[in-house]
Phi, psi and omega in degrees: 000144198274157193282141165280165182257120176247197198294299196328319174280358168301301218293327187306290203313283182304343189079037178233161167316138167284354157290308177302326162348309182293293213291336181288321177308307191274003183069016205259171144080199165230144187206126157319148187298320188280296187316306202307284212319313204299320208287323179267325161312315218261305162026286192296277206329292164326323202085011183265130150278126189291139165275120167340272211309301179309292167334319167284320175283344155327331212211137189300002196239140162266314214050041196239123156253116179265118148249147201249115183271179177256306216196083179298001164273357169275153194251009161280006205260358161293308199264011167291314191277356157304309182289320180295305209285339161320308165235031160286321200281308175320314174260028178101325183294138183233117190276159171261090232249124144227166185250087261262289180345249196321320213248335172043229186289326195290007158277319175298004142274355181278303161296345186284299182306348185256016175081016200294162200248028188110171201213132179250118196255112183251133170098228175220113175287106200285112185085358178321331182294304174264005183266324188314148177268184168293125170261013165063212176281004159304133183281139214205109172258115170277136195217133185120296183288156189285300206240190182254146175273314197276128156262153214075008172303147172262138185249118165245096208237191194249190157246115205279353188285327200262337168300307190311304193313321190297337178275287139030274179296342208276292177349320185278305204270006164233020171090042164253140176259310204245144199217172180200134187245133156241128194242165187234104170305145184081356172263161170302326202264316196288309171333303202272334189244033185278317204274318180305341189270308199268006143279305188293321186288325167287357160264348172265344186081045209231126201279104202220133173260153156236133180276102162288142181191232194187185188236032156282151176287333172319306168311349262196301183284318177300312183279002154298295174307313197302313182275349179281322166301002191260176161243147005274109169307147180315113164308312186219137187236118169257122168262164189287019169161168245270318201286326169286351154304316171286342157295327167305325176298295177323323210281296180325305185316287221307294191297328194078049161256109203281109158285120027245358199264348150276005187167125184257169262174111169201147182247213168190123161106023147035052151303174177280344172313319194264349182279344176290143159292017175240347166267291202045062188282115160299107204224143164303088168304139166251019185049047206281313171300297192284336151323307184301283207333293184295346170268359180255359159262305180304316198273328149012256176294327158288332171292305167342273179294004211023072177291133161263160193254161191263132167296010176251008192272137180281101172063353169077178170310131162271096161277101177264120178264186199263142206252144180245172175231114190282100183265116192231188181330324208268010192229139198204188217241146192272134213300002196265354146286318173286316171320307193274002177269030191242320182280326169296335206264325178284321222228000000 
């Protein structure tokens, strides 16, 4: 295997010191112009790349942001990380993607070694509380999550009691009486948008059951077949996100039951999945691209001042954005609401 190139063979190369080497490579210092330039030539010519990690310990600045994912098979955490990485980039900053599922605290020690300039935790991370190592005065924004695992962390999520009401009211307002959630008990997120549907239902006055079920389509599928089966069965079932609605979608096929005119339909976080024209999921954007955005600004701008966050702040700042309610295909008036508009209608 060819030997890598490192600074010493820049330096060989250029006829120079492995400090100027450095300070020219880094833009740092004072280096003559004919030495930068000789220096960034024998660069080219070698092929050589600077090493991260070393390139960090050199220099008081990494310019590396670690971010720590929950789970890279959910698909709302693509169009988070659109955002964040957008605007890390915008401010100089270059993020670093790991996945807390596989790699779990040992990435985050990992980021510690390299010097990262703060840490992004997207979604609510299982056990983060006690796995995590101490991150001192790093700055650390959570995005995704009801609360912060880390303290002082700024948390930028969306507001799931209110996305859940907005399904709720859409659910009311086409005529369902009888309604069902499937939730995914014991999370922060699910916990929220549990309460948000069975407060709005009890203020529409709605005869509304909740299912423990996941956020899996299995989970999604299984607590489906359960509710579907009692009588008088649900007209519309919201699930606690876009995959366990598909699993719902499965349970209806399975049972023969036909979306939307045996059974309306809802998800949550307007995946692409629900976006398709062969779903057509009626689903809650949780505004998950402008949450990165605003969360790749808050940490910014605190890396900016060097800030430090107070470790006596109960979870640091709460940024709630407002959640939309996406309406599509799968959710329509319940059929016994349609039976009886059909003689007005005719006459």
């Amino acid at each position: 295997m060819a030997k890598s190139v490192t600074i010493l063979d820049v330096a060989a190369r250029a006829g120079v010191s492995k400090s100027a080497a450095s300070l020219a490579l880094r833009g740092t210092g004072y280096v003559s112009e004919a030495r930068r330039r000789a220096v960034l030539e024998a660069a080219e010519e070698l092929g050589y790349r600077p090493n991260a990690a070393a390139r960090a310990m050199g220099s008081a600045r990494s310019g590396i942001v670690g971010l720590i994912l929950d789970d890279l098979r959910n698909p709302w955490y693509v169009p988070a990380v659109e955002g964040l990485s957008g605007g890390l980039h915008a401010a100089g900053l270059s993020p670093l993607l790991g996945d807390w599922r596989l790699e779990g605290a040992g990435l985050a020690e990992r980021y510690l070694e390299l010097r990262v300039e703060g840490l992004v935790l997207v979604g609510t991370l299982d056990g983060a509380e006690e796995a995590l190592p101490p991150l001192g005065p790093l700055p650390v924004v959570q995005v995704g999550a009801a609360r912060a695992q880390v303290a002082g962390a700024a948390v930028v999520t969306n507001d799931d009691r209110e996305g859940a009401r907005r399904v709720v009211r859409h659910f009311a307002e086409l005529g369902h009486t009888r309604v069902a959630h499937l939730a995914d008990p014991g999370t922060a997120v699910g916990d929220a948008r549990r309460a948000g549907f069975e407060a709005e239902a009890r203020r529409a006055g709605l005869d509304a059951v909740t299912v423990a079920a996941g956020r899996t389509e299995e989970a999604g599928r299984l607590a489906a077949l359960e509710v579907l089966r009692t009588d008088p069965r649900p007209t519309a079932i919201f699930a606690v996100n876009d995959m366990a609605a598909l699993g719902a979608l499965s349970a209806a096929e399975e049972l023969g039951l036909h979306v939307p005119e045996d059974l309306s339909l809802a998800g949550y976080d307007d995946t692409p999945a629900a976006r398709l024209r062969a779903v057509g999921l009626t689903s809650v954007d949780n505004a998950s691209r402008e949450a990165g955005r605003v969360a790749a600004a808050l940490l910014a701008e605190t890396i900016a001042a060097r800030g430090v966050p107070d470790p006596a702040a109960d979870g640091g700042a709460a940024t709630l954005l407002d959640p939309e309610l996406k309406v599509r295909s799968s959710t329509a008036p319940p059929a016994a609401v349609v039976r009886r508009a059909l003689p007005a209608a005719l006459g």
